[in-house]
C-alpha positions as CSV (number, residue, x, y, z in Angstrom):
1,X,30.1,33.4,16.7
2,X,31.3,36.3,14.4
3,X,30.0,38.8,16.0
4,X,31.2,37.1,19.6
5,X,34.8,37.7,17.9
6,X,33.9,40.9,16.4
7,X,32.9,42.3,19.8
8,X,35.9,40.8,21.5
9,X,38.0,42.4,18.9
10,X,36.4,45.7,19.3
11,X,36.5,45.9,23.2
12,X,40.5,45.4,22.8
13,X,40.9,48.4,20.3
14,X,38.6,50.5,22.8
15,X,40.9,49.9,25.7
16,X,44.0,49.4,23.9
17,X,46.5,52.5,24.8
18,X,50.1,52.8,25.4
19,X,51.6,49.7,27.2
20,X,52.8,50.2,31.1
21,X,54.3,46.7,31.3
22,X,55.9,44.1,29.1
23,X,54.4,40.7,29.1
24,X,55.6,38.2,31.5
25,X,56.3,34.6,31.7
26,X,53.4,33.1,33.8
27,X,51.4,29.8,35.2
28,X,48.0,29.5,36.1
29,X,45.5,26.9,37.1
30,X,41.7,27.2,36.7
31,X,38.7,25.8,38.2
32,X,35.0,26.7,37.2
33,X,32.0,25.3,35.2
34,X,30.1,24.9,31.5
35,X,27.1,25.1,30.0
36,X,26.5,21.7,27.6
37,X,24.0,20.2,25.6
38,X,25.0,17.2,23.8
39,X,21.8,17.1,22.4
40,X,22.0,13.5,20.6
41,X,22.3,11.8,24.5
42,X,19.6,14.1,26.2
43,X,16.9,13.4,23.4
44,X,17.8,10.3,23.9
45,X,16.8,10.4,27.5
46,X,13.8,12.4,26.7
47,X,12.6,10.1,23.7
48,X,12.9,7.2,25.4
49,X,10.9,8.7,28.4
50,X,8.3,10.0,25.7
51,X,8.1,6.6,24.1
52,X,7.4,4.5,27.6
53,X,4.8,6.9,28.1
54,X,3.3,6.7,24.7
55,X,2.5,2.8,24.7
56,X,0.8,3.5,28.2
57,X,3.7,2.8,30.9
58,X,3.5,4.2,34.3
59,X,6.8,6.1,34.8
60,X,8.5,6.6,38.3
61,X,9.1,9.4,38.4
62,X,6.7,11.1,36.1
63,X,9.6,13.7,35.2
64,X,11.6,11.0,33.6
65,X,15.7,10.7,33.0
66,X,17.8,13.4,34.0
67,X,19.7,15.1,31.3
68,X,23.1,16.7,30.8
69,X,23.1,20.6,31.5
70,X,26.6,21.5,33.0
71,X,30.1,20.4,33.8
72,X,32.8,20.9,35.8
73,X,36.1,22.0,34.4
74,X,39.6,22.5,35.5
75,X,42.6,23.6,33.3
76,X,46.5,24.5,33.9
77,X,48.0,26.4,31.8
78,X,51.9,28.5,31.1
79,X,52.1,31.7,29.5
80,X,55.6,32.6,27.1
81,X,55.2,36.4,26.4
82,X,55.6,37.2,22.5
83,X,55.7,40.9,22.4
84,X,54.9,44.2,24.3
85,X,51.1,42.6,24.7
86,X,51.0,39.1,23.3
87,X,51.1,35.9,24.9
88,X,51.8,32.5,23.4
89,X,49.4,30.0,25.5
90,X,49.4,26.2,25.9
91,X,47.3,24.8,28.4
92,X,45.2,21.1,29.5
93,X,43.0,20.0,31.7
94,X,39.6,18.4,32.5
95,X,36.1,18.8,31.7
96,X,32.7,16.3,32.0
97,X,29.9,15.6,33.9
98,X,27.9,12.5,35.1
99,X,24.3,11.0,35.9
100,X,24.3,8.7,38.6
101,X,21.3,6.8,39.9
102,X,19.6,8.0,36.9
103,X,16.7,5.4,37.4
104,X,13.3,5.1,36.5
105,X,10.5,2.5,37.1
106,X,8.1,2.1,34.0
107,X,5.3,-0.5,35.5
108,X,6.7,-4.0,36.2
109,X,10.3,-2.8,35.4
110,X,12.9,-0.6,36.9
111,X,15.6,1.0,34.5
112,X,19.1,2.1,36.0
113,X,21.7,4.0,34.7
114,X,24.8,5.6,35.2
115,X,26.5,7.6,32.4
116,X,29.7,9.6,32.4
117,X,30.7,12.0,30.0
118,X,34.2,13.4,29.9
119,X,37.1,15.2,27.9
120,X,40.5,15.9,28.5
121,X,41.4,19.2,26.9
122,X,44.5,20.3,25.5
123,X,44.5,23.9,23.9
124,X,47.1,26.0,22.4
125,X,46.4,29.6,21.8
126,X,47.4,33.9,21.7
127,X,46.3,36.2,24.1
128,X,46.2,40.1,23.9
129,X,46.8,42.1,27.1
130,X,45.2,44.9,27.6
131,X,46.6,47.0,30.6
132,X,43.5,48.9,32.6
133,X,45.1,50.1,35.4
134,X,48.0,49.3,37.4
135,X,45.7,46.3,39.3
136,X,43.9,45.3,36.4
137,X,44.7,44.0,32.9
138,X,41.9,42.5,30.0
139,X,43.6,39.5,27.9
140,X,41.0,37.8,25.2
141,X,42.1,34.7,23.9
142,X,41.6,32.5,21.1
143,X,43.0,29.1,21.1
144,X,42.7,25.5,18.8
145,X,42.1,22.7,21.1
146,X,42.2,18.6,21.1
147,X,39.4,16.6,23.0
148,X,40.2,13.2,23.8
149,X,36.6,12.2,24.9
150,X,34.8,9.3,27.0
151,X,31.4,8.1,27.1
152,X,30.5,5.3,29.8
153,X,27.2,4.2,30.4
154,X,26.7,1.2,33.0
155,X,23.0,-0.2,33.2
156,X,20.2,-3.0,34.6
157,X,16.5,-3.8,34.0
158,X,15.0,-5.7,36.5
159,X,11.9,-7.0,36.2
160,X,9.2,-6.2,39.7
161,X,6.7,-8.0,39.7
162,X,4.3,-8.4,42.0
163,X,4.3,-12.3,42.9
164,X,8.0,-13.0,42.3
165,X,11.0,-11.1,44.2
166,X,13.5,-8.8,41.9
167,X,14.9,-10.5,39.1
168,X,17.7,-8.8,36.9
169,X,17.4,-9.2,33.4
170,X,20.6,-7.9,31.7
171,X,23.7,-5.5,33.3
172,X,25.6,-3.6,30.4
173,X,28.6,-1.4,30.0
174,X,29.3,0.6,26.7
175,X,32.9,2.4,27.2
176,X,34.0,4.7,23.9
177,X,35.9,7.2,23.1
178,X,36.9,9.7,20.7
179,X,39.2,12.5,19.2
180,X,37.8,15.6,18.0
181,X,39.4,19.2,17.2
182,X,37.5,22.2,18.3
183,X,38.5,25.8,19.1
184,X,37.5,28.3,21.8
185,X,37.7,32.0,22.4
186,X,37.4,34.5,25.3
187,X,38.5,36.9,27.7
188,X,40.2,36.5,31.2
189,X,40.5,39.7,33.8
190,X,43.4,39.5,36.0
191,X,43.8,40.9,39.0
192,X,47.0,41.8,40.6
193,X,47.3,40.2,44.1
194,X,49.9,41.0,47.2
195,X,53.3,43.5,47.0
196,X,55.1,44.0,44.2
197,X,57.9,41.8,42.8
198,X,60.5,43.6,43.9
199,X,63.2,41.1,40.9
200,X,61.2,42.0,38.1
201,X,60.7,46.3,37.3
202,X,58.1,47.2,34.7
203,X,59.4,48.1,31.5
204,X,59.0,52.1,31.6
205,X,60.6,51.9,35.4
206,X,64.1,49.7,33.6
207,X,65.1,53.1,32.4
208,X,65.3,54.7,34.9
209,X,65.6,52.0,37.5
210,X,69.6,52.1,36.9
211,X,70.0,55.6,36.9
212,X,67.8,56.0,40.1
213,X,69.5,52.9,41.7
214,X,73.3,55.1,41.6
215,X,71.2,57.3,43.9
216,X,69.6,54.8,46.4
217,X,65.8,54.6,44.3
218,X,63.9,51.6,43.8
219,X,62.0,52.1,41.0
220,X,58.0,50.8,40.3
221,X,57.8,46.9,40.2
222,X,55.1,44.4,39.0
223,X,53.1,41.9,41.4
224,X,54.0,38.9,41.4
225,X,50.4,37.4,41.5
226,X,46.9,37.6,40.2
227,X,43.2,36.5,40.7
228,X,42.2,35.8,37.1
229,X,38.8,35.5,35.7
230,X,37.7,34.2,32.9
231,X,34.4,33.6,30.7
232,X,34.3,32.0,27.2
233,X,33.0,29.8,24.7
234,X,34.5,26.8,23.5
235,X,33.7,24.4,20.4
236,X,33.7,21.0,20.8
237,X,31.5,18.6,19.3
238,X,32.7,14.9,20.3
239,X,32.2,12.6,17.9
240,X,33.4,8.9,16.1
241,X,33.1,7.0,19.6
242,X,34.2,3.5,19.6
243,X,35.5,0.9,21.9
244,X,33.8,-1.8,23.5
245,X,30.2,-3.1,24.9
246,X,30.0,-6.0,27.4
247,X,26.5,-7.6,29.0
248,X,25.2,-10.0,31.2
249,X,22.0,-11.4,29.8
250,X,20.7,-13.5,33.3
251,X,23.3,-15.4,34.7
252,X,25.5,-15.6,31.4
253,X,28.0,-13.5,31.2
254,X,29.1,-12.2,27.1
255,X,32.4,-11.6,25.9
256,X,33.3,-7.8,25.6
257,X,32.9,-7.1,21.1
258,X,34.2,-4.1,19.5
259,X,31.0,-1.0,19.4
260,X,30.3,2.0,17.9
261,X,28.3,4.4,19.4
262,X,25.3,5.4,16.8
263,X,22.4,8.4,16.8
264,X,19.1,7.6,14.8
265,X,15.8,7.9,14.5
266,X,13.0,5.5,15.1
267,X,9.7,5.9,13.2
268,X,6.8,4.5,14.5
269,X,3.7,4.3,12.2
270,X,1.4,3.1,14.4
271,X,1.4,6.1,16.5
272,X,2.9,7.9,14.1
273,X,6.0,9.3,15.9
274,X,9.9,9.4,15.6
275,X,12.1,9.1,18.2
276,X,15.3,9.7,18.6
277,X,17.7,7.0,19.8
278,X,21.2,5.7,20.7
279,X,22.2,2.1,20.2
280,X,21.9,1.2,23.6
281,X,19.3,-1.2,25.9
282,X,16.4,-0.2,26.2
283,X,16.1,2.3,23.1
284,X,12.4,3.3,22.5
285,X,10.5,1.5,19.4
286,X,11.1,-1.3,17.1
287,X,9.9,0.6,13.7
288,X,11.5,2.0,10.8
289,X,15.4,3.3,11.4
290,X,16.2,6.6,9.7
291,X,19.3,8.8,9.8
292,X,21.3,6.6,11.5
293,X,24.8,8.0,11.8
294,X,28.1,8.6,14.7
295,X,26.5,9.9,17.6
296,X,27.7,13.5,18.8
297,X,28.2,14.0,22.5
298,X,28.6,17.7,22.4
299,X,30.3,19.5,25.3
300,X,29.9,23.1,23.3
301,X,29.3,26.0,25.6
302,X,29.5,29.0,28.3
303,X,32.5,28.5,30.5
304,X,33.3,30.5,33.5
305,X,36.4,29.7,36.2
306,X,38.6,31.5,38.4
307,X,41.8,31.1,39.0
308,X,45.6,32.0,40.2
309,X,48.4,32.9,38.3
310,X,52.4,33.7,39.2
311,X,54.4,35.9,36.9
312,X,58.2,34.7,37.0
């Protein structure tokens, strides 16, 4: 990640040179998608998979649970210029991803799942403008963000067999959530859309401007609005969820009770093998527990979107 920064930092010395325009106050809204891995829920997935088919289940299908790979973000965000190039930024949105229908039929029993993972973002941050041309202008960010994070998961087993219709054996919701502080860095490219704003002059043109305006000119003016793009990495591993877990065991239906969501790790010694678990139905094993500790449901990672921003 140092050298991510370092390289940042070094492409805006390379293309900084003499400013063309001030800084201007701005919105913008984004839309785009992540890279993630929160690794504790997808080994999770995988182990449990590896487990069924370890004691000799027959798993439909053979590929097993689908894991969490991307997400979908969206962020709005307003712009107070500090300087000739830097930008005071404070910004929120959206970000998560679900697994629905994530089922799977391990001999006389069929597994279902839905799972939600999701984060809203709040971020407040600088920016450095770099001016490339009279279209385009560079601006890496760094920002320290907030994640208010959810985790739902809503699940059945139901028993198949052969000489009896469908039964369902338990239904269970787990809903958490969490508070976490991460931190993200990156670099947008703006580009300048439609006429220029004929209210708002660059800064070398204000000089003049006046004295060309006793004389009928009209000086060189900024757009008003711009395609942005942007790519970057943000830092935020969830963690500390907590909140409630309800189930219906047959026909009786439990009180919610307070739950915590846990990682650990499950030795077997008959095999011998570990897998890795959350405290959830239908977690692989019933050896040895090791390492138990808060589960982290880690939405680190990539992020590209595009967006449109208006300079006022």
């Amino acid at each position: 990640m140092k050298k991510l920064f370092g390289i940042v930092a070094g492409l805006v010395l390379a293309l900084a040179g003499p400013s063309r325009a001030a800084e201007r106050f701005s919105l913008s809204v984004w839309y785009g998608a992540a890279r993630i891995n929160p690794a504790d829920l997808n080994g999770y997935f995988g182990d449990n998979v590896r487990w069924m088919k370890d004691i000799g289940y027959t798993l439909i299908p053979a590929a097993g649970l689908k894991t969490f790979v991307g997400a979908m973000d969206w962020e709005a965000a307003v712009s107070v210029p500090l300087g000739e190039r830097v930008s005071l930024f404070a910004s929120a949105g959206r970000v998560g991803s679900e697994r629905l229908g994530n089922d799977i039929n391990a001999n006389n029993y069929t597994y279902k799942r839905d799972d939600a993972l999701h984060a809203t973002v709040v971020r407040l941050g600088v920016s450095y403008a770099v001016r490339l041309s009279r279209v385009l202008t560079l601006r890496p960010r760094i920002s320290a963000d907030g994640y208010w994070g959810s985790f739902r998961e809503d699940g059945v087993e139901i028993s198949t067999w052969t000489d009896q219709p469908p039964q369902t054996d338990l239904q269970w919701t787990a809903d958490v959530t969490a508070f976490t502080l991460g931190w993200s860095l990156g670099v947008s490219l703006d580009v300048a859309l439609g006429s220029p704003d004929t209210r708002n002059p660059t800064r070398e043109a204000r000089g003049g401007l006046a004295q060309k305006g006793r004389a009928g000119g009209t000086g060189s003016r900024e757009p008003r609005f711009a395609l942005s793009l942007d790519v970057g990495w943000r830092s935020a591993r969830l963690t500390g969820f907590k909140g409630t877990f309800t189930e219906v065991n047959g026909n009786v239906t439990e009180d919610p009770v307070a739950f915590r969501l846990f990682h650990y790790e499950d030795f077997e010694d008959w095999m011998p093998s570990t897998y890795r678990n959350l405290n959830l139905p239908g977690a692989a094993g019933w050896g040895v527990v090791r390492n138990l500790r808060d589960a982290v449901l880690d939405l680190s990672g990539l992020r590209a979107a595009v967006g449109l921003k208006i300079f006022f």
